[in-house]
VEXVEX-43070 format. One record per residue: y, x, z of N, C-alpha, C in turn; residue in one letter. Coordinates in pm, whole numbers. Example, Ala and Ser with C-alpha at 12.3 -4.5 7.8 and 13.67 -1.06 7.14 Angstrom:
// residues 2
PT n_north n_east   n_up ca_north ca_east  ca_up c_north c_east   c_up aa
PT    -569   1319    780     -450    1230    780    -330   1320    780  A
PT    -225   1285    708     -106    1367    714       3   1290    787  S
//
This chain:
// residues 138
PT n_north n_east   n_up ca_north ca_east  ca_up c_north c_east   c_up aa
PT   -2707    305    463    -2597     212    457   -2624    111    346  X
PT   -2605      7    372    -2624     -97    295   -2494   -163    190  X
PT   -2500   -116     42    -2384    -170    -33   -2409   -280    -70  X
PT   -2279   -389    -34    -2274    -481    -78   -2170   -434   -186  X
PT   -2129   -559   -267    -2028    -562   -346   -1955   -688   -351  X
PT   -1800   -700   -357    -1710    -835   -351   -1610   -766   -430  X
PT   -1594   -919   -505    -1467    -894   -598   -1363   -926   -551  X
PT   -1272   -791   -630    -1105    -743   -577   -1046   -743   -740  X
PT    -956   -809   -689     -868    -829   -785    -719   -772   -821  X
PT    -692   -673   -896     -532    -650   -893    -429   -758   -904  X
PT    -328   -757   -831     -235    -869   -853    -145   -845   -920  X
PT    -141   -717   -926      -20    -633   -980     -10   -500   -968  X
PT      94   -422  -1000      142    -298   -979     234   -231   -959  X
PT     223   -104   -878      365     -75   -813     451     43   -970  X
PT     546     24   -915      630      77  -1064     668    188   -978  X
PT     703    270   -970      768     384   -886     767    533   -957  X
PT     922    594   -883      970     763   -927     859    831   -927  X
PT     762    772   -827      672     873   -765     530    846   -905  X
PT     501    983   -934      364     966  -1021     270   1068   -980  X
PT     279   1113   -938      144    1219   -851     107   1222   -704  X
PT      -7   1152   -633        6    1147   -503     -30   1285   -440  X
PT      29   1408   -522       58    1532   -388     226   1498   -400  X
PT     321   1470   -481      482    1465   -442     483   1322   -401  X
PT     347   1257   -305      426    1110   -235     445   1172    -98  X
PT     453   1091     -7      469    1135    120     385   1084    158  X
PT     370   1132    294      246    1064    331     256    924    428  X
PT     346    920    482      420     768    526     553    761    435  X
PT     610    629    465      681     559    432     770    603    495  X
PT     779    620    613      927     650    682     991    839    659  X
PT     904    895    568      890    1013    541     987   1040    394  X
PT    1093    979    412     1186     980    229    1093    897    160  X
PT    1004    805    177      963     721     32    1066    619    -41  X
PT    1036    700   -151     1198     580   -243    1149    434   -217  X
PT    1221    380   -315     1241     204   -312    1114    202   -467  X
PT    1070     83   -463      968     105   -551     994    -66   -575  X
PT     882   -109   -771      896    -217   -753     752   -299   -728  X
PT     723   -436   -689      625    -467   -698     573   -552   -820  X
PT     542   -534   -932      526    -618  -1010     414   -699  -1049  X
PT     423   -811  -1060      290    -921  -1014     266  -1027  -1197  X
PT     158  -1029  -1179       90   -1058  -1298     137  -1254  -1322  X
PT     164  -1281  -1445      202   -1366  -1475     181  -1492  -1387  X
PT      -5  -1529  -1427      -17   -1600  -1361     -41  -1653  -1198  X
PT      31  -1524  -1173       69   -1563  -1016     220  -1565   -953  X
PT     279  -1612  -1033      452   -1656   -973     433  -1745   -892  X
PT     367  -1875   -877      392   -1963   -790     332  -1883   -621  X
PT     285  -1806   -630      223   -1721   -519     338  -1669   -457  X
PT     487  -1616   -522      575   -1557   -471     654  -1636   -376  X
PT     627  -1768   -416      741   -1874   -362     780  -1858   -229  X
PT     841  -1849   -159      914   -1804    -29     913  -1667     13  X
PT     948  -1555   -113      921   -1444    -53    1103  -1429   -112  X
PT    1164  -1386    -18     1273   -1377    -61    1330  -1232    -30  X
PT    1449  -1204    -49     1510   -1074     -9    1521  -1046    138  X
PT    1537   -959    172     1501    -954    370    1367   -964    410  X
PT    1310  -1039    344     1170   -1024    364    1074   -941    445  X
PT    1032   -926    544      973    -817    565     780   -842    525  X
PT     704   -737    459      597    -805    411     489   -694    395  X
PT     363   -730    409      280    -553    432     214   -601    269  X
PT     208   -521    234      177    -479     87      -1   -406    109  X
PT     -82   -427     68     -234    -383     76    -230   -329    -87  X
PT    -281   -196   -142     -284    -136   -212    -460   -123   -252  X
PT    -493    -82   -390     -606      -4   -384    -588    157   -458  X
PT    -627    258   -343     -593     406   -386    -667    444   -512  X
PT    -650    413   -604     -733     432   -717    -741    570   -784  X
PT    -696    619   -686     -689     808   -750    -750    863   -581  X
PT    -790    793   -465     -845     863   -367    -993    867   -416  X
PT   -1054   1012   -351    -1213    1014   -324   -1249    919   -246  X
PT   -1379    835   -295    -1445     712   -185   -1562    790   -117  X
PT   -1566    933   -125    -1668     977    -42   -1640   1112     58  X
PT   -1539   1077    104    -1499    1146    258   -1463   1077    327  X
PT   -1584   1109    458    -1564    1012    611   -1502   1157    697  X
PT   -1422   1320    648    -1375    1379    770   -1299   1452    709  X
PT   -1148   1464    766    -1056    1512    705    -973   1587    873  X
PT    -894   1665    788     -810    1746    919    -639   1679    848  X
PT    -636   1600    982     -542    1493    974    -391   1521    906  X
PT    -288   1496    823     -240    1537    726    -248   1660    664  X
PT    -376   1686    652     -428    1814    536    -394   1935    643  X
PT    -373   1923    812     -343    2025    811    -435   2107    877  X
PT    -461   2239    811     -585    2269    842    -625   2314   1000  X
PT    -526   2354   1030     -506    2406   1233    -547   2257   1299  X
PT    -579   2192   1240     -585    2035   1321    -731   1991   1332  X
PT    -781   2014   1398     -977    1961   1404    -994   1826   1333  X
PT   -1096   1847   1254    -1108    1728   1146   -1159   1603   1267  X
PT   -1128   1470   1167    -1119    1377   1224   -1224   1281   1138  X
PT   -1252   1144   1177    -1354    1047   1095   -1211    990   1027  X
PT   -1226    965    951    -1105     958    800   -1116    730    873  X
PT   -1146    679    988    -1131     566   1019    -982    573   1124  X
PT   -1003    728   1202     -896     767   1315    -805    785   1182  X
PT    -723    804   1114     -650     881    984    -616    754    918  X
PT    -526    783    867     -404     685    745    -459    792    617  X
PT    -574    842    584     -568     939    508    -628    839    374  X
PT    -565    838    254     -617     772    157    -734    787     95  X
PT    -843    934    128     -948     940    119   -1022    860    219  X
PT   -1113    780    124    -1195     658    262   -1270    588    170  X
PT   -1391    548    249    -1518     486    117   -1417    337     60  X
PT   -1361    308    132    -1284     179     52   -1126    182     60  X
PT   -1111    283     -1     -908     316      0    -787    200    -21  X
PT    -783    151     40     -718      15     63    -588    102    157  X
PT    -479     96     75     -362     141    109    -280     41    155  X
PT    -189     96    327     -110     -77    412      15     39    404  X
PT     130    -81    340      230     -52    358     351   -166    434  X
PT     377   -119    499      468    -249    562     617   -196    510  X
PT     672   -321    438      828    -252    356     899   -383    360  X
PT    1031   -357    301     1115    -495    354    1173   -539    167  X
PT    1172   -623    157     1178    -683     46    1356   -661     30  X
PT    1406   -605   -141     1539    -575    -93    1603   -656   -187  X
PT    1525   -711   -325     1570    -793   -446    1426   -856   -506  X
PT    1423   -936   -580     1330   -1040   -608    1388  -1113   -752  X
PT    1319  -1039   -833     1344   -1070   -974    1222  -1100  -1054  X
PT    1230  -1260  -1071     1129   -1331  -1083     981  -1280  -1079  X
PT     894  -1174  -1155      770   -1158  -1073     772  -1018  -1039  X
PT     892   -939  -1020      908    -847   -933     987   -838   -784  X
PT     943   -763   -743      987    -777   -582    1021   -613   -554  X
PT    1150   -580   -554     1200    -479   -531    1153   -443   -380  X
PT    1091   -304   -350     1077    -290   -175    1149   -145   -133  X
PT    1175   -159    -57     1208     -44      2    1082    102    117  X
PT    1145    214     56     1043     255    165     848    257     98  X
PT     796    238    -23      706     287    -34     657    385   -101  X
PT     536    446    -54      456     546    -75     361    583   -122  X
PT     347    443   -218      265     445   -323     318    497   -468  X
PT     249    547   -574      273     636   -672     262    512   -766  X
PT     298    521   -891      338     444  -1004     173    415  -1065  X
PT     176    295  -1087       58     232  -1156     -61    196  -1045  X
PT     -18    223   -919     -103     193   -793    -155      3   -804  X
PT    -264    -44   -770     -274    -163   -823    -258   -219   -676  X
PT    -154   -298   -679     -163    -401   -524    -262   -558   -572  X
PT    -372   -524   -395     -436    -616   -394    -399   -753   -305  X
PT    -285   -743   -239     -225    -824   -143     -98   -821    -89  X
PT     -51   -922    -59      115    -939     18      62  -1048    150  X
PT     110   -966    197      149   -1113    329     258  -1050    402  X
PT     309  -1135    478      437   -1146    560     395  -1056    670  X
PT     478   -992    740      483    -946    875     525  -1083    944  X
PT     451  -1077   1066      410   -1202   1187     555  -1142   1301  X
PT     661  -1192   1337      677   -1162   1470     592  -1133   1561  X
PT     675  -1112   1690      640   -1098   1800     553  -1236   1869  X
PT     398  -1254   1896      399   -1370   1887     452  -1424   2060  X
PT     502  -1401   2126      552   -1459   2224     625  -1518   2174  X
PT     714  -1495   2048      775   -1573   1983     803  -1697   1902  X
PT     666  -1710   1881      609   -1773   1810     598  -1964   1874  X
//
């Protein structure tokens, strides 16, 4: 396998109840509290149209997952035939890039209150973008 390398940048970090990823859940729709997003100075003008209601997928980097398991038995459970950790939401993965899709609930200047994530406290977010409608909609 051939490593390249590209630079990733933290934008920020998630603030959250949660500080150990064995008491997170493993989705979002699984009891994950409300968490905040907090974003580094010089990127406020980046927030501009992100408002409350918001709905917006949040890209994480798992900075406490192993980057060297490609086969896991799909939520740890062991009766379950292991899987390539690409089939799996499992945060062990050579490049742990954590997707959370959450709905924006307050927006206080470079924090962004969300609802619903499942990331643990001090998690570094590498991205925001909007959820797209339906594009027939579009």
């Amino acid at each position: 396998m051939t490593h390249r390398s590209y630079p990733l940048y933290a934008i920020g970090v998630v603030e959250s109840v949660l500080t150990e990823p064995a008491e997170a859940p493993r989705q979002s729709d699984e009891d994950a509290p409300p968490a905040w997003l907090v974003f580094e100075p010089e990127l406020r003008s980046g927030l501009a149209g992100i408002e409350a209601g918001a709905e917006v997928i949040v890209l994480t980097w798992l900075d406490r997952a192993r980057r060297d398991t490609l086969t896991v038995h799909p939520r740890g459970d062991l009766s379950r035939p292991r899987q390539g950790v690409f089939a799996t939401r499992s945060p062990h993965r050579p490049n742990p890039i954590g997707l959370h899709r959450v709905k924006v609930s307050e927006v206080d200047g470079l924090r962004l209150r969300v609802d619903h994530l499942e990331a643990v406290h001090g998690t570094p977010i590498v991205d925001v973008k909007p959820v797209l409608g339906d594009p027939s909609e579009r």
